[in-house]
N, CA and C of each residue as an Amber inpcrd file, in Angstrom:
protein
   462
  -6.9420000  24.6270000  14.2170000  -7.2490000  23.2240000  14.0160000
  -6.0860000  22.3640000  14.5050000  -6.2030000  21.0270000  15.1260000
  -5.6010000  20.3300000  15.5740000  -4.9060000  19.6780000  14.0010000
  -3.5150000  19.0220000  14.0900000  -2.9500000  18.4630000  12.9850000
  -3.4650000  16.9950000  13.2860000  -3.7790000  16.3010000  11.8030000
  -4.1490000  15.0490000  11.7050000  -3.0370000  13.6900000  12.3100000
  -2.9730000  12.9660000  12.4680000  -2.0470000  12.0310000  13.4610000
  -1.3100000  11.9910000  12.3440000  -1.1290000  11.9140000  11.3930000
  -0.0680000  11.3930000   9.8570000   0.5180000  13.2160000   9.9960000
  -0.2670000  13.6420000  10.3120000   1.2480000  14.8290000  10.2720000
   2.0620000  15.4300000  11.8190000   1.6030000  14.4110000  12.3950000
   2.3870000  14.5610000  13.7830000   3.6940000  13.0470000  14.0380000
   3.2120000  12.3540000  12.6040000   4.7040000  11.6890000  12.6850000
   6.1030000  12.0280000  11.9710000   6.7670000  11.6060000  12.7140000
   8.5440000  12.5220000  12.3380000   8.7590000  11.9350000  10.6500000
   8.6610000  12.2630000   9.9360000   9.0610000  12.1450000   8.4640000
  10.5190000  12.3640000   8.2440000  11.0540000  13.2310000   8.6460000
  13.0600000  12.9650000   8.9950000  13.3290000  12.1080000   9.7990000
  12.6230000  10.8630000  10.2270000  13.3630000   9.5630000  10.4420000
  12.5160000   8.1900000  10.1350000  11.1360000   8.3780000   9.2690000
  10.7350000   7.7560000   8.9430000  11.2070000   6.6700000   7.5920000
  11.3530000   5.8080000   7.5940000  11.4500000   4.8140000   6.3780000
  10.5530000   3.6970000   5.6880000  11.0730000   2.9520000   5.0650000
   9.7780000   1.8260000   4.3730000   9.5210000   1.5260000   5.5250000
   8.5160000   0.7610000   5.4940000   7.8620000  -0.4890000   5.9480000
   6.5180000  -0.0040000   5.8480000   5.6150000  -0.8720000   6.7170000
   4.4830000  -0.9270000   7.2830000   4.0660000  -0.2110000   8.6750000
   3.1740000   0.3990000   9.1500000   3.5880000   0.9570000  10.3430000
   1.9020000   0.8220000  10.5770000   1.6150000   0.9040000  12.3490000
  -0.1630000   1.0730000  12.4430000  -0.6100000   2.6300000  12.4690000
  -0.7130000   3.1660000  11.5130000  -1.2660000   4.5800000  11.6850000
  -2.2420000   4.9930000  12.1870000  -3.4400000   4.1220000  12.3080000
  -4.4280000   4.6640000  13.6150000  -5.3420000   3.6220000  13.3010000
  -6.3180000   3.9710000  14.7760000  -6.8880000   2.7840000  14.8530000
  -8.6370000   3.8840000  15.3200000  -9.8000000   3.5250000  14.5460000
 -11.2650000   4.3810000  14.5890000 -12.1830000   3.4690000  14.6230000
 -13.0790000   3.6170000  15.6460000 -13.7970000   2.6590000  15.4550000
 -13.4110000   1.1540000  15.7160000 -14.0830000   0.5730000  14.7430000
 -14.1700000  -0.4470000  14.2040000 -13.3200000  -0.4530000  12.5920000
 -12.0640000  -0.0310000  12.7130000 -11.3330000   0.3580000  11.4840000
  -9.5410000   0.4800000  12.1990000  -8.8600000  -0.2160000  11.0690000
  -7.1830000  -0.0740000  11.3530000  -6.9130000   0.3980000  10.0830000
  -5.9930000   1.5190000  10.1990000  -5.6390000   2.2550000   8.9020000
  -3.9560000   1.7740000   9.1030000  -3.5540000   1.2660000   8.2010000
  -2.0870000   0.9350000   8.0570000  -1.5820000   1.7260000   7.1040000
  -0.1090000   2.3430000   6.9590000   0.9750000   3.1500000   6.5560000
   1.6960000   1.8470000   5.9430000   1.0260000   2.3780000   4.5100000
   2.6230000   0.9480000   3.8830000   3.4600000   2.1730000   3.1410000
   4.3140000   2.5150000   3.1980000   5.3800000   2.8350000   3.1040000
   6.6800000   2.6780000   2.2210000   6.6540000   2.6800000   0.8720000
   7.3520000   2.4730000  -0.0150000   8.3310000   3.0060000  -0.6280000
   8.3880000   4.3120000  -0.2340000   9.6330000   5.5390000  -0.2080000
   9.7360000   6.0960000   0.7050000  11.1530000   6.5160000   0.8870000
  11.9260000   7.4910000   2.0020000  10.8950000   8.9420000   2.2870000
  10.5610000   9.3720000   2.9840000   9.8650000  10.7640000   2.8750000
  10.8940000  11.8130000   2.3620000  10.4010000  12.8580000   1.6720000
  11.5000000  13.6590000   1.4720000  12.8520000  13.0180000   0.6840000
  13.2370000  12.0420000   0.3540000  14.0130000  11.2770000  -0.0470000
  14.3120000  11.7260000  -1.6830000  13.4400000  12.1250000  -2.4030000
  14.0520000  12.1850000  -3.7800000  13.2810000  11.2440000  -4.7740000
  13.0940000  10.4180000  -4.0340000  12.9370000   8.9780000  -5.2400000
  11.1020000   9.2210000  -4.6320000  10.2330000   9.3620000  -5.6450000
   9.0960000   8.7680000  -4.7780000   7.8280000   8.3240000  -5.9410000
   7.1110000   7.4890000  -5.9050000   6.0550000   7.0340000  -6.8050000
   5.6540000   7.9400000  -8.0570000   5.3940000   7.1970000  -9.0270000
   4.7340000   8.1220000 -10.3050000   3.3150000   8.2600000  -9.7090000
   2.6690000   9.1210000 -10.8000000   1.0350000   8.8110000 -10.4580000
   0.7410000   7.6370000 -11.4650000   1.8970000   7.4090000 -12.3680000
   1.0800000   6.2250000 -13.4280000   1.6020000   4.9540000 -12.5290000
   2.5710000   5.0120000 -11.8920000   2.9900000   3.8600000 -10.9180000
   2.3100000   3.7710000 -10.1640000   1.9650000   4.8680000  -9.2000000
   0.9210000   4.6010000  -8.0990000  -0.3330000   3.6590000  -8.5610000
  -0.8990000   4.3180000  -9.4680000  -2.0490000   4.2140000 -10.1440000
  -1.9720000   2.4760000 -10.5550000  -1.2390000   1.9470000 -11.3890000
  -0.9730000   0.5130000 -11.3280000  -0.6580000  -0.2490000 -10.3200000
  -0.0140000   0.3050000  -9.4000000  -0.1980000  -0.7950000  -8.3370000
  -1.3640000  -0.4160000  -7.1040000  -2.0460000   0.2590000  -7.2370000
  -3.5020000   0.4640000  -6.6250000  -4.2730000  -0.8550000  -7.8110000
  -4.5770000  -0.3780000  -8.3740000  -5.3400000  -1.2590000  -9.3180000
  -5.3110000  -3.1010000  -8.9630000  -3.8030000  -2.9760000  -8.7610000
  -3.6530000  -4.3510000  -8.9040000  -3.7840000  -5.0020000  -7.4070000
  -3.1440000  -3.9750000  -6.5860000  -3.1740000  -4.4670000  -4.6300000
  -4.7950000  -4.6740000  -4.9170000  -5.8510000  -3.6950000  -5.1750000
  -6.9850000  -3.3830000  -4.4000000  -7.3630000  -4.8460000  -4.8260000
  -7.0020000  -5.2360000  -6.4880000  -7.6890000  -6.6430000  -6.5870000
  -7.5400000  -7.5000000  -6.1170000  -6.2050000  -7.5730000  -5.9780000
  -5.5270000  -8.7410000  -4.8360000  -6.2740000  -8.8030000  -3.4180000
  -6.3000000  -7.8270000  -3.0290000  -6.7810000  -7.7680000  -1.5410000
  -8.0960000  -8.2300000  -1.6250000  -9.0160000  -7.8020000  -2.5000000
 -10.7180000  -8.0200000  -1.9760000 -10.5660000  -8.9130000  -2.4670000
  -9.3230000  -9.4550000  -3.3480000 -10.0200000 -10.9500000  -3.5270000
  -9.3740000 -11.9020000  -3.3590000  -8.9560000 -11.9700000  -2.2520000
  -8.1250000 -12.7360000  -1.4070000  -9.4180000 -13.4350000  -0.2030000
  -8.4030000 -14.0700000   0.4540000  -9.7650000 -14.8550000   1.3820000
  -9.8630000 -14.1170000   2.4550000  -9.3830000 -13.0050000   2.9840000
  -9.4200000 -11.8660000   3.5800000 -10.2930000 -10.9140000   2.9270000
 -10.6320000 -10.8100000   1.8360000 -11.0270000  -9.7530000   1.0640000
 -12.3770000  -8.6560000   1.6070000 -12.9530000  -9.3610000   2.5110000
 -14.2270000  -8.8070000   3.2370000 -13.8530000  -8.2450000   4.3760000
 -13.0080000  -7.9460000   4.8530000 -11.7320000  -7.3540000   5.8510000
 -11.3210000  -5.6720000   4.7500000 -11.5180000  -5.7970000   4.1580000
 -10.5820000  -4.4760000   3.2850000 -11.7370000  -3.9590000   3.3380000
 -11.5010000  -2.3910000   3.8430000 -12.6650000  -1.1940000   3.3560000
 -11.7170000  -0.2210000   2.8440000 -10.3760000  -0.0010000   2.4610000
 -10.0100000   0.6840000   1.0730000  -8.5080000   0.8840000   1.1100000
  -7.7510000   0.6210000  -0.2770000  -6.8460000   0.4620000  -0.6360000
  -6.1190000   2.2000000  -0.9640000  -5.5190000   2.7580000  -1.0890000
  -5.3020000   4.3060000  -1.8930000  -3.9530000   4.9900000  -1.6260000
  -3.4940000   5.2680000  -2.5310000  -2.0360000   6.1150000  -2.6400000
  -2.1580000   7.6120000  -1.4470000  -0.8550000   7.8660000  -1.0390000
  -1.1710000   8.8520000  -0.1750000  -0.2710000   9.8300000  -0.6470000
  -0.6760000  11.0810000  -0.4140000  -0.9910000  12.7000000  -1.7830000
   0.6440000  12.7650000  -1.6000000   1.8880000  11.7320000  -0.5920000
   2.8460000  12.8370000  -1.2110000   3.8180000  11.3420000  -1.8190000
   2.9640000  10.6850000  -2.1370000   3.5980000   9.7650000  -3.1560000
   4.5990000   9.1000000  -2.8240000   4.6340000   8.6050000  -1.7450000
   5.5690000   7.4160000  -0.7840000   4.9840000   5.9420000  -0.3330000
   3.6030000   6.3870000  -0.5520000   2.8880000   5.0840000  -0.3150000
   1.3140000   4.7620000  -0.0890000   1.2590000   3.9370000   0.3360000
  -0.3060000   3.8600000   0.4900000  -0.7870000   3.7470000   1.4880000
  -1.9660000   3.9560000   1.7110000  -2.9710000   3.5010000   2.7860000
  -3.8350000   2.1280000   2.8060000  -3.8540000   1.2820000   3.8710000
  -4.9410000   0.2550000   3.5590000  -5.3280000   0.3340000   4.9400000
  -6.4430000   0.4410000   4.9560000  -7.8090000   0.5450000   5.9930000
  -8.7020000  -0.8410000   5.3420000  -8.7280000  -1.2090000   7.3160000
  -8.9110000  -2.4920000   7.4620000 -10.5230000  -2.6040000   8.3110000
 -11.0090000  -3.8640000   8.6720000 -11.6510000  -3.8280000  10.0040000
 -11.1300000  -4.1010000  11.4390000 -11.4020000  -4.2260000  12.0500000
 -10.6570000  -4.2310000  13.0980000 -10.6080000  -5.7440000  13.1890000
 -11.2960000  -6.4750000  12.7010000 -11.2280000  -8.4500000  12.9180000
 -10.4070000  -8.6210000  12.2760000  -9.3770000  -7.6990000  11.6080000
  -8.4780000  -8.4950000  10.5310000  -7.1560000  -8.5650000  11.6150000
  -6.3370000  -9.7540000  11.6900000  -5.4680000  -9.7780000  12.8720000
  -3.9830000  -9.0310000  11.9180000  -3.4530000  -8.4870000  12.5180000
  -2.3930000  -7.9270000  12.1040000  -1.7880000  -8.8210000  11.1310000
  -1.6340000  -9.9760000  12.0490000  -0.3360000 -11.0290000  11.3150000
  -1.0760000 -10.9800000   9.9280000  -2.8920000 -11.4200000   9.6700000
  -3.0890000 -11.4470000   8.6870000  -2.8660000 -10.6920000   7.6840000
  -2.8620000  -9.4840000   8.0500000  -3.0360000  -7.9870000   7.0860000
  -1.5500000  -8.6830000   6.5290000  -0.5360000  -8.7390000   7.3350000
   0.9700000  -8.7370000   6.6240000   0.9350000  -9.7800000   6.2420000
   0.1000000 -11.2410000   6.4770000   0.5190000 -12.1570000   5.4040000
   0.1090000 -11.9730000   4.0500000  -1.0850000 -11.2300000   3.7140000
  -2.1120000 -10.4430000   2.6490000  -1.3910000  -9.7670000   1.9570000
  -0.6100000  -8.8320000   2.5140000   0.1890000  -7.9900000   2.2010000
   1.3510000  -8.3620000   1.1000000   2.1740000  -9.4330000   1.8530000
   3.1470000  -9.7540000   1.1870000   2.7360000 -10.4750000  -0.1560000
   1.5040000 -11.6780000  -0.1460000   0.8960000 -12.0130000  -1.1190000
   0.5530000 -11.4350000  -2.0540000   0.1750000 -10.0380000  -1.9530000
  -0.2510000  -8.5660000  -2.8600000   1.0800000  -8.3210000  -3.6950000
   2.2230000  -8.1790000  -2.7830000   3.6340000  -8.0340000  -3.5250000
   3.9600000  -8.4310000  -4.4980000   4.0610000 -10.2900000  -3.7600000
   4.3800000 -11.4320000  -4.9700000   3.7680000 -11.2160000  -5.9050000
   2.5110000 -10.9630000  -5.5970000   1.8360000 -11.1210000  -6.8130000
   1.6210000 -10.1160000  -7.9370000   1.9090000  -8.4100000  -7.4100000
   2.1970000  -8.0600000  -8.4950000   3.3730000  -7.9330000  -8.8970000
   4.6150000  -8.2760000  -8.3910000   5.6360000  -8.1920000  -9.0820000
   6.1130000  -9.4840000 -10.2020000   5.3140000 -10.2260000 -10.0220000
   5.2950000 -11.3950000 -10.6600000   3.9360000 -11.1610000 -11.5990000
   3.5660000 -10.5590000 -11.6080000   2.5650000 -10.2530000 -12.7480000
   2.5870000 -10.5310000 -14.2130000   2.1440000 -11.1200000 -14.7400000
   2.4820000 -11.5200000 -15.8470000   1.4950000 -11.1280000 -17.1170000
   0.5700000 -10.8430000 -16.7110000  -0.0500000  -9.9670000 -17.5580000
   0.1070000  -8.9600000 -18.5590000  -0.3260000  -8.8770000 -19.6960000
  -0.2110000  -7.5450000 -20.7290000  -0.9400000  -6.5620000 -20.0910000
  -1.8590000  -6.6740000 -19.3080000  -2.7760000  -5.5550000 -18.9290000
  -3.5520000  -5.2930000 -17.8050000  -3.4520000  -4.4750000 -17.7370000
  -3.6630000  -4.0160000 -16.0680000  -5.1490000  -4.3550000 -15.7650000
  -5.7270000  -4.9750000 -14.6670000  -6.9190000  -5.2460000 -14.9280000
  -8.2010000  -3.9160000 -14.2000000  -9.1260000  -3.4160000 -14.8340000
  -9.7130000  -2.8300000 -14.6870000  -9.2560000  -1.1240000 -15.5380000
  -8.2000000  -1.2160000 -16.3860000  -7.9090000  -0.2080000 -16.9560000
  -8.1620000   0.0610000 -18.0940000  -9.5210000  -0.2930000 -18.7770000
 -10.0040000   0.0110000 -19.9720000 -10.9210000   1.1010000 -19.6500000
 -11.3790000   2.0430000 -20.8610000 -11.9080000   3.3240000 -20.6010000
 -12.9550000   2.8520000 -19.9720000 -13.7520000   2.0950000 -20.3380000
 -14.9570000   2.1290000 -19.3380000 -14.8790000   1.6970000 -17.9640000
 -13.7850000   0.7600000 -17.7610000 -13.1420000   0.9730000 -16.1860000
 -12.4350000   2.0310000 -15.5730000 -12.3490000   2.7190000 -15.5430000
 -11.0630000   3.4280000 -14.9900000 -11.4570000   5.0670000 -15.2320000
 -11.5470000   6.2600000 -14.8810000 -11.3690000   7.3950000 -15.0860000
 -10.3500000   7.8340000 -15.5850000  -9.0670000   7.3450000 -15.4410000
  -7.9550000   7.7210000 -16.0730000  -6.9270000   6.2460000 -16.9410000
  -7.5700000   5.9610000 -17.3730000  -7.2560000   4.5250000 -17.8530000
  -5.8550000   4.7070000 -19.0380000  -5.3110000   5.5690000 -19.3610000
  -4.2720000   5.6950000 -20.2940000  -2.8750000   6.0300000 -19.0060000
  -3.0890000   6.3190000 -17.7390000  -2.3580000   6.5440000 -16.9390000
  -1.9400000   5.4130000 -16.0930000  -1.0400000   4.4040000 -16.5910000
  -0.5730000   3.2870000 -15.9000000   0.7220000   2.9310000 -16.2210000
   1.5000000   2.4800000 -15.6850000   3.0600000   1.7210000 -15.5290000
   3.2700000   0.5010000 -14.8330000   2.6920000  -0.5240000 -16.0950000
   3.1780000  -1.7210000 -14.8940000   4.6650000  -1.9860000 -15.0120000
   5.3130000  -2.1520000 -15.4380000   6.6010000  -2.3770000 -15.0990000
   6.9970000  -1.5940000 -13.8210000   6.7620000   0.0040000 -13.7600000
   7.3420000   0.3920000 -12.9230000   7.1110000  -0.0500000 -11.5060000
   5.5260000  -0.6240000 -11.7650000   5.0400000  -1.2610000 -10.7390000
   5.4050000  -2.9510000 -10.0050000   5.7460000  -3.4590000 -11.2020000
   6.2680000  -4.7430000 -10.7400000   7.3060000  -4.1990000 -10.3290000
   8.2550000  -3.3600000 -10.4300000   9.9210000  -3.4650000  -9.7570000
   9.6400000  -3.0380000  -8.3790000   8.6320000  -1.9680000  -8.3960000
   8.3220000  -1.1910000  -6.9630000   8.2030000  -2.3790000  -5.7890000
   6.7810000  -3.4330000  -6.4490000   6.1090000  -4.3000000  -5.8240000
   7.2240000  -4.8770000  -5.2420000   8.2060000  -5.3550000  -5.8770000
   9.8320000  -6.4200000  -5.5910000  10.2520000  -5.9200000  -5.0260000
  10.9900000  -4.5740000  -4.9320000  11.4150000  -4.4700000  -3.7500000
  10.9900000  -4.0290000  -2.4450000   9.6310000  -3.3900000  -2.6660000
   8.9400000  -2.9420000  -1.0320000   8.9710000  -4.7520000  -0.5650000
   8.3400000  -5.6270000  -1.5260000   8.4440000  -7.0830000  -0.7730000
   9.6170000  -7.3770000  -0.2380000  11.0300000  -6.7910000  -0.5750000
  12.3150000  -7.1270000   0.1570000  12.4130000  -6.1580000   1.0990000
  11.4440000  -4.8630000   1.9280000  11.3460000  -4.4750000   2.6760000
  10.7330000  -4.9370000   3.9330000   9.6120000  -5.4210000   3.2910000
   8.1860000  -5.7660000   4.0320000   8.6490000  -7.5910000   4.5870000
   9.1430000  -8.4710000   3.7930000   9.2390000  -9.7640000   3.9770000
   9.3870000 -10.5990000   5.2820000  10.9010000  -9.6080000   6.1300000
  10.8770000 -10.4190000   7.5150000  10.0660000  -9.3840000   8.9010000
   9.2830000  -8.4610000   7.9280000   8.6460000  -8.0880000   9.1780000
   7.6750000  -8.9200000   9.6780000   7.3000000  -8.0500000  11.1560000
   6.2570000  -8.6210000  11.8640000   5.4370000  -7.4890000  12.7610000
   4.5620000  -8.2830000  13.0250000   3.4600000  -6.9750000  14.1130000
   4.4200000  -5.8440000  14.8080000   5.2260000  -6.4370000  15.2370000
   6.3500000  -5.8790000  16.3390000   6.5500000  -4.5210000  15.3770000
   7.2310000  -4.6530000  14.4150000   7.5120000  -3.5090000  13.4120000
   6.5110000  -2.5260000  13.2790000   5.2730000  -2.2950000  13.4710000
   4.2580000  -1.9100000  13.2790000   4.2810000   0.1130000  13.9200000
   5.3930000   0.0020000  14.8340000   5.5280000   1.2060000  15.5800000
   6.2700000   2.5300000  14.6460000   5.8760000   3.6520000  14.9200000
   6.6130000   4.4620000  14.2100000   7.5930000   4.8110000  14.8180000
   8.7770000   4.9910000  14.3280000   9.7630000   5.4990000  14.8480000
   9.8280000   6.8850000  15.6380000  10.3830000   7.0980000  16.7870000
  10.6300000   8.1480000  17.7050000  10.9290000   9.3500000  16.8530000
């Protein structure tokens, strides 16, 4: 079997950001990027899990929100995936993006929304705090990028 394009990129020189991980169809799958690969430090599942919850809401319900076909943590816990349509213009995705940040790190909420048992399959598995600090600083990662950044490193 041929290896999937996410495992034919160099992970010993990869870092945060945003990157375009492939493009299908009528679909842009973006690499957001929130830990070092291999690095040591990398997402909880109760962290992941809270800031999925909170991006996915942000995103569909944003004025972009009909542009998003899916938000989701990726299995080695550095970051996420967001798969787009292809009408969504880059610049937009990253202005969306950063808005997602602000907004959950500034979260002010007691409670995560959609994490009551009848929402959620695993609804006792959440960390927002850990998630607002995450959100703050990937936003001091993500902030002065631009499309340009979008490339993976050699």
């Amino acid at each position: 079997m041929e290896l999937i394009k996410s495992f034919t990129v160099n992970h010993d020189v990869l870092t945060e950001g945003v990157y375009l991980s492939r493009c299908d169809r009528n679909t842009i799958t973006y690499d957001l990027r929130m830990k070092v690969p291999n690095g040591g430090d990398y997402l909880t599942p109760a962290e992941s899990h809270t800031l999925e919850h909170l991006c996915a809401m942000y995103l569909r319900n944003s004025k972009f929100g009909n542009e998003i076909v899916y938000f989701g943590p990726m299995g080695c816990m550095t970051g996420f995936y967001l798969v787009t349509f292809d009408t969504l213009p880059g610049e937009d995705m990253l202005y969306m993006l950063k808005g997602a940040m602000e907004f959950i790190s500034g979260f002010d909420g007691t409670e995560v929304p959609g994490a009551k048992k009848r929402e959620c399959g695993n609804y006792l598995s959440h960390d927002l705090k850990t998630a607002k600090e995450t959100a703050k600083k990937y936003l001091e990662v993500i902030k002065t990028k631009t499309v340009a950044d979008f490339e993976y490193p050699a």
